[in-house]
C-alpha positions as CSV (number, residue, x, y, z in Angstrom):
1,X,117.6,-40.4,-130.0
2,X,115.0,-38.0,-132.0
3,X,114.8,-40.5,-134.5
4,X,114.0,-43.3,-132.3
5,X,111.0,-41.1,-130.4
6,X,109.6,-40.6,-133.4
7,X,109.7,-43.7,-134.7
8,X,108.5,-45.2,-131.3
9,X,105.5,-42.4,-131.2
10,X,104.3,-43.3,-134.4
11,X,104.7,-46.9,-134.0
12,X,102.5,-46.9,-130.7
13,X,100.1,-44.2,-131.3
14,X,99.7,-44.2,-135.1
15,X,99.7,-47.8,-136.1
16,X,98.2,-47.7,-140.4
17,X,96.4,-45.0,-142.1
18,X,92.9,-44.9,-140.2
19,X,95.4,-43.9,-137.6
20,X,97.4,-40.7,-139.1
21,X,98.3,-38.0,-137.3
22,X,99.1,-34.4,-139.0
23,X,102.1,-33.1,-139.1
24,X,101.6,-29.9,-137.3
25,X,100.3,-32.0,-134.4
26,X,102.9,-34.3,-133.9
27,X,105.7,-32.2,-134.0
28,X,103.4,-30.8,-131.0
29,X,103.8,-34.1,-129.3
30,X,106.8,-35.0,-129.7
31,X,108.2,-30.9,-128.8
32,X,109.5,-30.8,-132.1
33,X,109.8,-28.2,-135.0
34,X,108.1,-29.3,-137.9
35,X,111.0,-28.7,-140.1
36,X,113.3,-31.2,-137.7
37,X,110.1,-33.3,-137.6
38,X,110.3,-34.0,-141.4
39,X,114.3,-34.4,-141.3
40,X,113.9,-37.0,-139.0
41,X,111.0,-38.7,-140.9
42,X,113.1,-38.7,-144.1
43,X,116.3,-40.0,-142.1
44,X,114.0,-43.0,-141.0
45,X,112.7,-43.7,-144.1
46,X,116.0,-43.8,-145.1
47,X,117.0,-46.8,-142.7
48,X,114.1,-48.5,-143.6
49,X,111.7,-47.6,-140.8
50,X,107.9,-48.0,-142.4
51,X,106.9,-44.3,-142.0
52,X,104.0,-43.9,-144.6
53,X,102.1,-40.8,-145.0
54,X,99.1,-38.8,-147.1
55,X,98.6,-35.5,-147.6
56,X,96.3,-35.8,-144.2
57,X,99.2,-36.6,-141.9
58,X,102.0,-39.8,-141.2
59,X,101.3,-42.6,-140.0
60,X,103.0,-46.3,-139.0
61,X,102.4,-48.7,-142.1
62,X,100.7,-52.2,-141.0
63,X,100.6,-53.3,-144.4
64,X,102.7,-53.1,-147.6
65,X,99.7,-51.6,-149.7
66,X,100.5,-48.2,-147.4
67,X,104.1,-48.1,-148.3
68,X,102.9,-48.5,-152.2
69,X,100.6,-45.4,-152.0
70,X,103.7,-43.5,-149.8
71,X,106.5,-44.8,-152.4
72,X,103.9,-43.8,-155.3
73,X,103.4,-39.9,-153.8
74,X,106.9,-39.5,-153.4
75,X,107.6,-40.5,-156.9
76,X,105.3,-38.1,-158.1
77,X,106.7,-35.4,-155.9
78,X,110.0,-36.5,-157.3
79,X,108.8,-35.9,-161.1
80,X,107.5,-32.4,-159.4
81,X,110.4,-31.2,-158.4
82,X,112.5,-32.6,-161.5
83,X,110.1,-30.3,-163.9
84,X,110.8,-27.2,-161.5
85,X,114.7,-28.3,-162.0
86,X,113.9,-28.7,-165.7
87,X,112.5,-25.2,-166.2
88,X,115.2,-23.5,-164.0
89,X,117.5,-24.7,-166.1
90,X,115.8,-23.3,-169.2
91,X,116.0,-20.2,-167.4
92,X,119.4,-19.9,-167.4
93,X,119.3,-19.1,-171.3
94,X,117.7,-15.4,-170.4
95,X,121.1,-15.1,-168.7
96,X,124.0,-13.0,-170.4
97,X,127.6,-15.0,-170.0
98,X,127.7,-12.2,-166.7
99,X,125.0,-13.7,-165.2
100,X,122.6,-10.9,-165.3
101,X,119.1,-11.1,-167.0
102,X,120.2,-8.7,-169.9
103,X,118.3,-5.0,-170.1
């Protein structure tokens, strides 16, 4: 049900990207905490719901050029979060066979 009033709110009120809203303020609207908000958003995007999105807010894509520039920041947050993963890993070589950073 969540899903759907999101999907709905957007749909109506935020209809392509001259139409964004932030994320801070629609969790407002639609009563939600952001956290949930962005759960929800991912779960959507998931089933194939056109839920685009900058780093000024989401928004309903009207056209498949705002799903590129979504698809393309995800990748790159993708490749962000694979170098974090990359370094942790790294990290684990400081580690004794105890698992304690040794003195």
């Amino acid at each position: 049900m969540q899903q759907n009033k999101v999907a709905v709110y957007l749909k109506n009120t935020c209809p392509g990207r001259s139409h964004r809203i932030r994320s801070d303020d629609l969790a407002k609207a639609l009563g939600m905490r952001g956290s949930d908000l962005r759960k929800q958003i991912h779960r959507l995007r998931c089933q194939g719901v056109p839920i685009a999105s900058d780093r000024y807010g989401y928004y309903y894509a009207v056209t498949a050029g705002e799903i590129y520039c979504t698809i393309r920041q995800l990748k790159q947050m993708a490749a962000g979060l694979e170098a974090a993963i990359s370094g942790l890993e790294r990290s684990l070589d400081q580690f004794q066979e105890g698992g304690d950073l040794p003195e």
